[in-house]
C-alpha positions in Angstrom: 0.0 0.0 0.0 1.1 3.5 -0.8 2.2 5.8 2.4 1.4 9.1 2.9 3.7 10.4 5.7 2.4 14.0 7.5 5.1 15.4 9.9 2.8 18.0 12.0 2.1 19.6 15.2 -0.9 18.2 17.0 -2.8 21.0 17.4 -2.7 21.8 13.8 -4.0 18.0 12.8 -7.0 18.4 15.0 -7.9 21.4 14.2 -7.7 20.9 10.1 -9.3 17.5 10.2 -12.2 19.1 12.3 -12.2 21.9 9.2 -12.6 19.0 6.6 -15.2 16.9 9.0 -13.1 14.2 9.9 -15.0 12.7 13.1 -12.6 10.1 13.8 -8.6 11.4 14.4 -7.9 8.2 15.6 -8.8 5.8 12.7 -5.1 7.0 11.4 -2.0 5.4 13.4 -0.4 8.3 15.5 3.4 7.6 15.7 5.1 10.0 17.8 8.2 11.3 16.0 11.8 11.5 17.6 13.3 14.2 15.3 11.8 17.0 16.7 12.0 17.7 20.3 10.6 19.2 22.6 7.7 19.9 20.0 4.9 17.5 19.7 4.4 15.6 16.3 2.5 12.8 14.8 3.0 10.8 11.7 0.1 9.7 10.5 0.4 6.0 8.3 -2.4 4.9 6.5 -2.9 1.4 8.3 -6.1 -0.7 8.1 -8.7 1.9 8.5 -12.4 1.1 9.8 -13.9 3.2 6.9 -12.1 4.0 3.5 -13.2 7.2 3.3 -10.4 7.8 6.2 -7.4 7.4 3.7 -9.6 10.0 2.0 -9.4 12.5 4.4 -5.6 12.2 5.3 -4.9 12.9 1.7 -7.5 15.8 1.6 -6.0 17.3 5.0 -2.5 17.2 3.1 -3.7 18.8 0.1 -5.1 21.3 2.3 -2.5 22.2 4.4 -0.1 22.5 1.0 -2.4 24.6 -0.2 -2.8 26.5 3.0 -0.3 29.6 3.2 0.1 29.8 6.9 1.9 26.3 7.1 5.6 26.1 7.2 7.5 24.4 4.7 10.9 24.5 6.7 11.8 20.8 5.5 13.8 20.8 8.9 11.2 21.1 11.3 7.5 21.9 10.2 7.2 20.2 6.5 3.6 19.0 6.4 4.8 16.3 3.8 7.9 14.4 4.0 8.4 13.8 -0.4 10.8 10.6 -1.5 13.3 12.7 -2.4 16.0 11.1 -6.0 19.0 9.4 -4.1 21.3 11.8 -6.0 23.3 12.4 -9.4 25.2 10.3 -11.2 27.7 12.1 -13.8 28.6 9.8 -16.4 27.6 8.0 -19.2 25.9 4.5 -19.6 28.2 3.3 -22.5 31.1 4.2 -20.3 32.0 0.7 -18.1 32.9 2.5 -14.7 29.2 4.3 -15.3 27.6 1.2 -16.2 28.7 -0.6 -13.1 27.2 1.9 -10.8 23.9 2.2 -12.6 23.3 -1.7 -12.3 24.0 -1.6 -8.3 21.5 1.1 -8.2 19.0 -0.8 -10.1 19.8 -3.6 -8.1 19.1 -1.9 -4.6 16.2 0.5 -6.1 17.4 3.9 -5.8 16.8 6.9 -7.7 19.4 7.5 -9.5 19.4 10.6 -12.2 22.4 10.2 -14.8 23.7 13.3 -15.6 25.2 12.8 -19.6 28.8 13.3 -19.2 31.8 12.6 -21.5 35.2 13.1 -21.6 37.1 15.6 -21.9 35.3 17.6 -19.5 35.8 21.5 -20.3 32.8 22.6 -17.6 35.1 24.4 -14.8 31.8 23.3 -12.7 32.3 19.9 -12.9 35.8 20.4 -11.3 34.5 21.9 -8.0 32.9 18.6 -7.8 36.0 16.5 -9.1 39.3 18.0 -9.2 40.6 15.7 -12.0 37.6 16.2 -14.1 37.3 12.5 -14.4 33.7 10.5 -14.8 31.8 9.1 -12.8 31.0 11.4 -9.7 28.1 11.5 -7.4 26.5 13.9 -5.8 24.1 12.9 -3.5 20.9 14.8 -2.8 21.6 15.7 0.7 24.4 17.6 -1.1 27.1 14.5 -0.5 30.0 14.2 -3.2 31.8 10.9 -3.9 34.5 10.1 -7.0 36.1 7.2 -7.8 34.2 4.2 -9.0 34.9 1.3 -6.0 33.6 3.5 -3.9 31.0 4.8 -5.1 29.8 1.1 -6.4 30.3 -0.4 -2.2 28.6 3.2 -1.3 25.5 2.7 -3.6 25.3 -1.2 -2.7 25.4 -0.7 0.7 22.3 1.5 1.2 20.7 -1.4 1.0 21.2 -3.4 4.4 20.0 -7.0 3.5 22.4 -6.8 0.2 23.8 -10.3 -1.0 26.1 -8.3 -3.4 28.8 -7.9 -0.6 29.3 -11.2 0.7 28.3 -13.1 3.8 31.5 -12.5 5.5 34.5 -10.0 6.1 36.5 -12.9 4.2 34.3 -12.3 1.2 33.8 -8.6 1.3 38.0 -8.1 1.3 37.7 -10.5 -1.7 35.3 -8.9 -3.3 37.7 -5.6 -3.1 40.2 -7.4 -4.5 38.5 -8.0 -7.5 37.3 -4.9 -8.2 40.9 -3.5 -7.4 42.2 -5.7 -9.8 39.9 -4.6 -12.9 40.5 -0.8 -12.1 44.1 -0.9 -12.0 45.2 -4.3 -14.2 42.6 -5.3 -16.5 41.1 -2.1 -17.6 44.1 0.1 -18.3 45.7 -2.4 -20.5 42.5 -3.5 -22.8 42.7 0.3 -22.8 46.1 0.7 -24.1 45.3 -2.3 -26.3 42.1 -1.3 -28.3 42.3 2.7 -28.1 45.0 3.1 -30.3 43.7 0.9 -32.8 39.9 2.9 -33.1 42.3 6.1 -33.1 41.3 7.4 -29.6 45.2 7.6 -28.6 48.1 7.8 -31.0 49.0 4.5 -32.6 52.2 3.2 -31.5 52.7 -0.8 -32.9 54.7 -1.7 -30.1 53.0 -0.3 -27.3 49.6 -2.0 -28.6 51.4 -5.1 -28.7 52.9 -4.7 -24.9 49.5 -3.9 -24.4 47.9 -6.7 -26.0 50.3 -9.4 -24.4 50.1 -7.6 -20.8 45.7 -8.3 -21.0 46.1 -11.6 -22.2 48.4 -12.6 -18.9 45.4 -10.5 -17.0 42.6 -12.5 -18.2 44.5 -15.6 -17.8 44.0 -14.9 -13.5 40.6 -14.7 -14.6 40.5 -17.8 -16.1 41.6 -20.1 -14.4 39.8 -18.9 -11.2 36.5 -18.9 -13.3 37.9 -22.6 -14.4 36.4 -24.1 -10.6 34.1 -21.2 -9.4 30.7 -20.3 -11.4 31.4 -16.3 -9.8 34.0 -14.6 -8.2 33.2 -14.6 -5.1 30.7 -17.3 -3.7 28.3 -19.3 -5.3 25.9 -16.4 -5.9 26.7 -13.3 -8.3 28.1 -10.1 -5.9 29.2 -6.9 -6.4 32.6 -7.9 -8.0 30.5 -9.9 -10.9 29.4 -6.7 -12.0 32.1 -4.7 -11.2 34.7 -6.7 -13.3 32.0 -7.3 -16.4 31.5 -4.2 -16.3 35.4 -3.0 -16.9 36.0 -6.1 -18.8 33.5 -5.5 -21.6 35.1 -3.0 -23.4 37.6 -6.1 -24.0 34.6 -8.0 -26.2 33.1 -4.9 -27.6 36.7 -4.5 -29.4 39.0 -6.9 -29.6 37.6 -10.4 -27.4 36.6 -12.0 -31.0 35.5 -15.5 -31.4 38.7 -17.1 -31.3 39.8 -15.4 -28.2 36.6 -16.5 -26.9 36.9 -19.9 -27.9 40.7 -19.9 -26.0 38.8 -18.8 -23.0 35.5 -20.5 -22.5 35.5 -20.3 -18.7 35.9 -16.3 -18.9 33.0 -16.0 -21.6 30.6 -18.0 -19.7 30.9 -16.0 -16.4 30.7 -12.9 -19.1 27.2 -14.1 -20.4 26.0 -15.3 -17.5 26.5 -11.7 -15.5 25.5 -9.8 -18.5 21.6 -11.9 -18.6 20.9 -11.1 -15.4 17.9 -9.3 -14.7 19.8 -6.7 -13.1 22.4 -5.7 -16.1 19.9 -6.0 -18.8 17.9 -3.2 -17.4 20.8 -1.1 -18.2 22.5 -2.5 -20.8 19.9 -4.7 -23.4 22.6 -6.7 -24.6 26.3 -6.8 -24.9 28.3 -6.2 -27.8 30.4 -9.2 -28.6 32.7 -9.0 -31.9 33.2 -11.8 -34.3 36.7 -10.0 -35.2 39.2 -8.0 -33.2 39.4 -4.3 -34.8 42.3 -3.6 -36.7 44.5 -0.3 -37.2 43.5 1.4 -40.1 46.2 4.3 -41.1 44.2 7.7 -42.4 43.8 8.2 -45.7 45.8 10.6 -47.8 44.1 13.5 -49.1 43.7 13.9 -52.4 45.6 16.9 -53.6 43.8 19.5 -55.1 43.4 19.2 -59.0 44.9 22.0 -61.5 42.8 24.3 -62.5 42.5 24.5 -66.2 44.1 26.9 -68.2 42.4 30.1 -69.5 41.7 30.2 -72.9 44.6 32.7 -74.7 42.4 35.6 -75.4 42.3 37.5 -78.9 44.5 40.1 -79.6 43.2 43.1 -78.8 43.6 46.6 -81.2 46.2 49.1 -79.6 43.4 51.5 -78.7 40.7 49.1 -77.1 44.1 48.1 -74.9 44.4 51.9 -73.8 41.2 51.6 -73.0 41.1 48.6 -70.9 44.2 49.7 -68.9 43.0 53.1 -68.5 40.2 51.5 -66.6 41.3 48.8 -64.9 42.0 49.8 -60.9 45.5 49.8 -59.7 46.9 46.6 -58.7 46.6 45.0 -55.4 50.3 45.0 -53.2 51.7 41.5 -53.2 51.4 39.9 -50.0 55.0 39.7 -48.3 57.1 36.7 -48.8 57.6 34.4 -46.0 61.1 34.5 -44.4 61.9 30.8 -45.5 60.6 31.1 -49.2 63.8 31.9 -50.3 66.0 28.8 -49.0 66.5 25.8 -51.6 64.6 23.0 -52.2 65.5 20.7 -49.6 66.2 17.1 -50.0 64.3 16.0 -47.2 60.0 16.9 -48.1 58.4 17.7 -44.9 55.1 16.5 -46.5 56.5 13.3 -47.2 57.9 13.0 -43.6 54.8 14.0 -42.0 53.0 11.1 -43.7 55.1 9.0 -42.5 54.7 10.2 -39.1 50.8 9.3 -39.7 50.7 6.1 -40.9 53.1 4.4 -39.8 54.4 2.9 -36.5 56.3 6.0 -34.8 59.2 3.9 -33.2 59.3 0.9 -35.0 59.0 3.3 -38.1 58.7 6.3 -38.5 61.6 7.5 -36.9 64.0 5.4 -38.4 62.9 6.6 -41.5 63.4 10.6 -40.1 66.8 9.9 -39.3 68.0 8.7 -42.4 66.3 11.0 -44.3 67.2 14.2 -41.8 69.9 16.6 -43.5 71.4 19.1 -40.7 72.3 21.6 -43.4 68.7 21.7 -44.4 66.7 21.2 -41.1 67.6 22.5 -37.2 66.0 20.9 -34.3 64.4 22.4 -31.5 63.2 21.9 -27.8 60.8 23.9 -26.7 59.4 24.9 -23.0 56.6 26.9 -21.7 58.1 29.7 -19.7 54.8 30.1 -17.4 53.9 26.4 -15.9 53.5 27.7 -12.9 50.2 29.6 -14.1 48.8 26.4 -16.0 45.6 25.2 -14.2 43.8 22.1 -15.8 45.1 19.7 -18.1 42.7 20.1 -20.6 43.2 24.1 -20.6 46.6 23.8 -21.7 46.6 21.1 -24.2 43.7 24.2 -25.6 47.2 26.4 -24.7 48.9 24.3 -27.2 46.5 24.3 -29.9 46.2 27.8 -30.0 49.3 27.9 -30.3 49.6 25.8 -33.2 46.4 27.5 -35.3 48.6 30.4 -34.9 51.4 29.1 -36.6 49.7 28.2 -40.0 51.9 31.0 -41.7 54.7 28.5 -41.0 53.0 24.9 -41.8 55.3 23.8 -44.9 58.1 25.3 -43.2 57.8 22.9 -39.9 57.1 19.9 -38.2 56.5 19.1 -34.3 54.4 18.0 -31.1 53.9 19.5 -27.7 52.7 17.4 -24.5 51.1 18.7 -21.5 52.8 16.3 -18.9 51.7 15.6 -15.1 47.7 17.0 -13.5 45.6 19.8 -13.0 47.4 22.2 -11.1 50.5 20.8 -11.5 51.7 20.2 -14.9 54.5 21.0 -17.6 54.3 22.0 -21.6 57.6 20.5 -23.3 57.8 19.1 -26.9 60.4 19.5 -29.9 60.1 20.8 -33.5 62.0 19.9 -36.6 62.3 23.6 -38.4 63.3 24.4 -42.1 66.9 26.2 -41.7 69.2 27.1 -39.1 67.3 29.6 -36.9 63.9 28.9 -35.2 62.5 32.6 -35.0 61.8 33.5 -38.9 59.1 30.3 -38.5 57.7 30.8 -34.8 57.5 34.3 -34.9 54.5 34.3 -37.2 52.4 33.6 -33.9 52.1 36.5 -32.1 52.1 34.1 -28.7 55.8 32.7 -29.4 57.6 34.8 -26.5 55.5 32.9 -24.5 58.2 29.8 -25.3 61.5 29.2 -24.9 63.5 27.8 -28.0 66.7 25.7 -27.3 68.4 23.9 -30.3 69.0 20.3 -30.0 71.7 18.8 -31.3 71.1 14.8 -33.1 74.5 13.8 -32.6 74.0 14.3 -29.0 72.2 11.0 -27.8 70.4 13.0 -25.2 69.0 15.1 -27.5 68.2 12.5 -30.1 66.3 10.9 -27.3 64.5 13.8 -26.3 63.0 13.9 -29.6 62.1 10.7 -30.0 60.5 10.4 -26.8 58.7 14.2 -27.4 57.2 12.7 -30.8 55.9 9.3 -29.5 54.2 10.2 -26.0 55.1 6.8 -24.0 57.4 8.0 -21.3 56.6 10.5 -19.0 59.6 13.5 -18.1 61.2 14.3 -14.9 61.9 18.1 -13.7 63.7 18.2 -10.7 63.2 14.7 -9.6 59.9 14.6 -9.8 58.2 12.8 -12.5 55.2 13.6 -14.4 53.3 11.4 -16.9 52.1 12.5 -20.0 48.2 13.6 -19.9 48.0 15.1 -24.1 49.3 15.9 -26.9 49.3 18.2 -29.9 50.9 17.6 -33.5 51.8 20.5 -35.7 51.9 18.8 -39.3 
């Protein structure tokens, strides 16, 4: 049966149900209510009442007193209704495996959960009072409560509800349950990430990283495996929390790059998989999993077709001597050529920057590409160059300077067939680093960065190839797998932009 719940002082209740000719106060249950003392309340509950027009009056008196504009609607001390209030928001997405997790448990324990459409990169400076790393999911409870990171949020949602099965019977199996879900967040996940992101072009495509990638999943799952091998579920012989926790960070591995034969190598994996992903539970949040036939494959860009000729114009007629005096008398003075750029006048090099920055793009940068630079590079023809942000001190998020950088780089279109490069924001919000290295045409790196009016805002340091330091430096600024280290302290790489 439905409950109305009326939080009121008793005084009022009798004197409104007396106004709406209720006879019989007591056919409602009066429960005396502990929250607000010294004050006298009562809760009325619509029990089993003697006549039904009773439940009719209690919901008449409420309507009433709503509508009545003396009554308080403090919700701390005289709100005439208490209202289910939504449990909270959810910010997130529901394709997104550490969202998906967290709306299952919800289902599961029957809160009222609003999800709040939220994707990465998150440019809303908003979003970051609520989580400092801009990172998804976060939840924000209705009482005004915030909480980030997905394992806790997942053991906080579950445990609202206090006869839960999804945490174990025992300490023994809550701590194992942890360990599960600890062991998709910070090994399974991250390396089906690094393994299937370059290849649908989310990340920069690096052969062997996707195939240290690749081999580090495949000794992952194998733990999986062969615990799955003599246990139906992870923990217990009932699905928990750590089912769907782990299916949920695993199934980015089937949407991509699980196909049939991996499936077929690990039959005790894929069975737990599809039995998690048919229960009731998940399939009220996700209909049906996607499961490939075929892993995805890198696909290098295409080249763009370069721009045909126009046709020539046909040779016009020879014109008299005095239509020609005309016609010139006429015509409007001509428009001042527009000013050569700096680097227009140096030789043809050997070395085609259009032909290297191909290269760069489709094809493995380490195992490839740079190979290829250096025996192609002609230090009489080219100069190399480090270059720093002067101001890191002032950077704030991560995602504002790699914008930093890309300003940067639109500004520097004047320059494009003159040079080549990438800049990295390394390290977190708040505390983070723009380094990255250009190849330039000639010997000086001014007459191609000072077309961007911003360039003072860098400092230029030439690099020198026979220096292995330096040729290191390069390498590692063009292929974004090693983080740096300024005064030892190390910072990862967090983005990347490439000037081609």
């Amino acid at each position: 049966m439905a409950r109305v719940v009326l939080t009121l002082p008793v005084g009022q209740v009798t004197e409104k149900l007396s106004q709406i000719g209720c006879r019989s106060p007591p056919a409602a249950r009066a429960v005396p209510s502990a929250d607000w003392l010294p004050t006298h309340q009562l809760r009325f509950l619509p029990p089993i009442f003697e006549k039904k027009e009773s439940y009719h009056h209690i919901c008449q008196l409420a309507l009433q007193l709503l509508a009545d504009s003396t009554t308080s609607f403090d919700r701390h001390r005289d709100s005439p209704i208490q209202p289910i209030m939504s449990f909270g928001k959810l910010y997130g997405y529901k394709e997104n495996g550490r969202s998906t997790v967290l709306l299952a448990v919800a289902k599961e324990n029957n809160l009222d959960i609003e999800l709040v459409e939220t994707k990465p990169p998150v440019q809303d400076l908003e979003y970051f009072k609520l989580n400092p790393l801009g990172r998804i999911p976060t939840f924000v409870g209705a009482n005004g409560y915030i909480l980030t990171e997905t394992m806790a949020i997942a053991v906080y949602f579950t445990s609202q509800n206090e006869k839960t099965t999804l945490l174990g019977k025992t300490k023994q199996d809550y701590a194992s349950i942890l360990r599960w879900m600890s062991f998709a967040n910070t090994e399974l996940l991250p390396n089906i990430a690094n393994w299937f992101r370059p290849l649908v072009g989310l990340d920069p495509f690096n052969k062997k990283n996707v195939d240290d990638a690749r081999e580090a999943t495949l000794k992952t799952v194998v733990v999986l495996e062969q615990h799955l091998l003599v246990h139906t579920y992870l923990v217990g012989e009932r699905p928990t929390l750590a089912d769907l926790f782990v299916t949920s960070l695993i199934s980015r591995g089937f949407q991509f790059v699980f196909d049939k034969k991996f499936r077929e190598e690990h039959p005790n994996t894929t069975r737990w998989f599809e039995t998690i992903t048919n229960q009731p539970t998940w399939k009220a949040v996700v209909d049906k999993p996607i499961m490939i036939d075929e892993a995805v494959k890198y696909t290098p860009p295409k080249k763009e077709p370069k721009p045909a000729k126009p046709a020539p114009a046909p040779a016009a007629k020879p014109q008299t001597k005095e239509k020609k005096e005309e016609e010139e008398e006429e015509e409007a003075a001509p428009a001042p050529k527009a000013a050569k750029h700096p680097l227009e006048n140096l030789p043809k090099p050997t070395l085609i920057l259009d032909d290297w920055k191909r290269k760069y793009s489709n094809a493995d940068t380490r195992g490839e590409a740079l190979p290829w630079f250096w025996e192609h590079y002609k230090p009489d023809e080219y100069s190399l160059w480090r270059v720093d942000y002067k101001y890191n001190e002032e950077l704030t998020m991560t995602f504002m300077s790699a914008n930093l950088i890309g300003g940067f780089f639109n500004r520097l279109e004047a320059s494009r067939k003159y040079l080549f490069g990438a800049a990295s924001v390394y390290g977190t919000s708040n505390d983070s680093i723009i380094r990255g290295a250009f190849v330039v045409r000639g010997d000086d790196a001014l007459p191609a960065f000072d077309v961007a009016p911003d360039y003072e805002s860098y400092e230029f340091t030439k690099l020198d190839p026979a220096k292995p330091e330096h040729k290191e430096f390069l390498e590692d600024q063009w292929s974004w797998d090693k983080p740096i280290e300024v005064d030892g302290k190390t910072y990862e790489w967090a983005d990347g932009k490439v000037f081609k």
